[in-house]
C-alpha positions in Angstrom: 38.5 15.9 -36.0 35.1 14.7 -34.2 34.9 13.5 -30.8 33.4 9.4 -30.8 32.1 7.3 -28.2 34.8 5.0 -26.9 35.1 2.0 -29.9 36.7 -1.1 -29.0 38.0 -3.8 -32.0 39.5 -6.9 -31.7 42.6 -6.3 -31.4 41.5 -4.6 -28.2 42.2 -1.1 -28.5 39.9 2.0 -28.1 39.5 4.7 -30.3 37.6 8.1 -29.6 37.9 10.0 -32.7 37.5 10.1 -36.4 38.5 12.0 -38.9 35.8 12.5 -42.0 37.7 13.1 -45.6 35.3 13.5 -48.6 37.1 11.6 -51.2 34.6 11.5 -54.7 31.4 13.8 -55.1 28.5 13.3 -57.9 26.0 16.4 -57.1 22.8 15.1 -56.2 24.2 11.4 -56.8 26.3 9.8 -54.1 29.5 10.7 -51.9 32.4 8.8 -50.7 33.9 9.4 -47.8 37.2 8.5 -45.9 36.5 7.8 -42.4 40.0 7.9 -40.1 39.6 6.2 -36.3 42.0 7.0 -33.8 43.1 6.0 -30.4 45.2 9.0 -30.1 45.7 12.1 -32.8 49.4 10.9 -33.2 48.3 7.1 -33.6 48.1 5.4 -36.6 44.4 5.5 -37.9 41.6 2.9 -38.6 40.1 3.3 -41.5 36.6 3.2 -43.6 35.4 3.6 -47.5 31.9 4.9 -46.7 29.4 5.5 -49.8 26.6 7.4 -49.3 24.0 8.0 -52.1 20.0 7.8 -52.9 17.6 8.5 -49.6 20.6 9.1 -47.6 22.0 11.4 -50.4 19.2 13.5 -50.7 18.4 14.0 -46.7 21.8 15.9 -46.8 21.3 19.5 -46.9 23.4 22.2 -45.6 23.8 20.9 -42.8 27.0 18.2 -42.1 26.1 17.1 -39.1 23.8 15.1 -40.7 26.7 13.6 -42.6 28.8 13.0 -40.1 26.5 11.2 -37.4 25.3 9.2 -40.3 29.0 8.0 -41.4 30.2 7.4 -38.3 27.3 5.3 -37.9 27.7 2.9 -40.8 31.3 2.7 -39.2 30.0 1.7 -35.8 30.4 4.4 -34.4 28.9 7.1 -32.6 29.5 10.8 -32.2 29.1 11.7 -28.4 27.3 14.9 -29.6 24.8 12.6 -30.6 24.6 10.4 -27.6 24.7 12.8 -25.2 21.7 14.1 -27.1 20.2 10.9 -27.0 20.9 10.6 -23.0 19.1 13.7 -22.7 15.8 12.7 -24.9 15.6 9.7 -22.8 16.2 11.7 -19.6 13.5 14.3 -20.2 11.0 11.1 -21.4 12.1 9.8 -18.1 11.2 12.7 -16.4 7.8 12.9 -18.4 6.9 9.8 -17.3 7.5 10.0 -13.8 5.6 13.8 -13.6 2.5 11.6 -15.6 2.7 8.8 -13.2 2.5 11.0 -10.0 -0.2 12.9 -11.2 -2.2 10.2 -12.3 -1.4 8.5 -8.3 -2.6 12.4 -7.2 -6.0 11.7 -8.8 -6.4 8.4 -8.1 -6.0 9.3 -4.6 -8.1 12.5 -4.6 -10.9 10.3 -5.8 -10.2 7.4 -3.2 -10.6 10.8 -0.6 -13.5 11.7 -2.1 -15.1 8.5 -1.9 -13.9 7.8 1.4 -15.6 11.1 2.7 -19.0 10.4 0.5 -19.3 7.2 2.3 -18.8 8.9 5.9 -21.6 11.0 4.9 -23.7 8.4 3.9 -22.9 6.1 6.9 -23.7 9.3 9.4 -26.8 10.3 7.8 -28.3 6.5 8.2 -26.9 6.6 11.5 -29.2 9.9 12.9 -32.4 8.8 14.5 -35.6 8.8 13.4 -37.9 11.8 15.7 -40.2 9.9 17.5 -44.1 11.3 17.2 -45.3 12.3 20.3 -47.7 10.0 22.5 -50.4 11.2 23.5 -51.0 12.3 27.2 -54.2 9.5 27.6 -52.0 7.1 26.1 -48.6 7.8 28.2 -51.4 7.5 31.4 -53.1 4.4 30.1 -49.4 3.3 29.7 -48.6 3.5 33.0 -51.0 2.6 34.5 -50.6 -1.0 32.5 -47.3 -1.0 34.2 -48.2 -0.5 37.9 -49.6 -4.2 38.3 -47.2 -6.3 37.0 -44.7 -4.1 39.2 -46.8 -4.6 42.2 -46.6 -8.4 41.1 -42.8 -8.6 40.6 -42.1 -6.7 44.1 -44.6 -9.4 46.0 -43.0 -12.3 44.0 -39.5 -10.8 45.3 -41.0 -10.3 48.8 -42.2 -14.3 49.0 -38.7 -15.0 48.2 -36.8 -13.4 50.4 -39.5 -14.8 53.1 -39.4 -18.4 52.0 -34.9 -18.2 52.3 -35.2 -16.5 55.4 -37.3 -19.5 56.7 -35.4 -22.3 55.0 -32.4 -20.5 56.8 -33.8 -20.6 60.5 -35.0 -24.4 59.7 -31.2 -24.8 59.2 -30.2 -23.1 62.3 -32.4 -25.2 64.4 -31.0 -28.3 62.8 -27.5 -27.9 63.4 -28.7 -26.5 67.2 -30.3 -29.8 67.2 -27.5 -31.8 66.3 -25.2 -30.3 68.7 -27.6 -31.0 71.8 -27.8 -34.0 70.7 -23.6 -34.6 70.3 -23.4 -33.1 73.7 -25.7 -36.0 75.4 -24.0 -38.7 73.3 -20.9 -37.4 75.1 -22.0 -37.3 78.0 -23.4 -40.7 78.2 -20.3 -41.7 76.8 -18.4 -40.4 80.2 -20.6 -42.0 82.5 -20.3 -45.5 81.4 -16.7 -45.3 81.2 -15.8 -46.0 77.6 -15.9 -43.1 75.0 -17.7 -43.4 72.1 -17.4 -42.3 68.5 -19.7 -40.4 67.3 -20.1 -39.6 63.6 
């Protein structure tokens, strides 16, 4: 008796195992074989004529495993041997995949780092400053004393300024003083002939 994958047929019911009965042999023909299906070992079986002969013949060697996965196969069916086998293949090609794939990201990134740190490098070395040559001691004195004038200028240009708002700012105080002394007579006028007067 050999363990199947679950089979469902029409009539809705589920078998999970199969007898194999050999039932004519021609060496190195062909072989026909009784395949049994059932649902339960007590249960009444479903069952298959299965010839096997040419290529298929002549792959079978000692071993009947070959055999076996092969006619339950042209039944529909399939050993779970076999498809637990197959679950694993995939599994570990799975597996393969994913390892390639993660060290092929490692790299990727690895480069992107060494890129990214060969670019830092580049940037900081056109970053450093170029050494300035040394001026000359006649030239940092001819320098200077270029300078002196036109500072000379700037402070008396400065000076005239503060001097000419210093003077527009008494001319306003004297104005407003002005104005005042002359509110205050208004006033005053205003008292003596009895009527006041608005002044603006």
């Amino acid at each position: 008796m050999i363990d199947i994958c679950d089979f469902e047929v029409v009539e809705k019911k589920v078998y999970r195992y199969v007898d194999i009965e050999v039932t004519d042999l021609q060496f190195n023909k062909k072989v026909v074989l009784r395949v049994s299906a059932y649902s339960s070992p007590k249960d009444r079986p479903l069952t298959y004529m299965v010839e096997i002969e040419g290529e298929e013949y002549n792959k079978w060697s000692d071993d009947d495993e070959y055999i076996k996965r092969l006619a339950c196969r042209k039944c529909g069916f399939k050993c779970k041997k076999e498809a637990e086998e197959e679950a694993e293949a995939e599994a570990e090609a799975e597996r393969l995949r994913i390892e390639a794939e993660e060290k092929a990201e490692e790299e990727r990134l690895r480069k992107e780092a060494e890129e990214m740190e060969a670019e830092r490098l580049r940037k900081e070395s056109e970053k450093e400053p170029e050494e300035e040559p040394e001026e000359e001691p006649e030239k940092e004195a001819e320098e200077e004393a270029e300078k002196e004038p036109e500072e000379e200028a700037e402070e008396d240009e400065e000076q005239n300024l503060e001097e000419q708002m210093e003077a527009q700012r008494i001319r306003l105080e004297k104005q407003k003083l002005l104005q005042e002394e002359e509110k205050k007579m208004l006033e005053q006028q205003s008292k003596k002939r009895g009527r006041p007067k608005k002044v603006q």
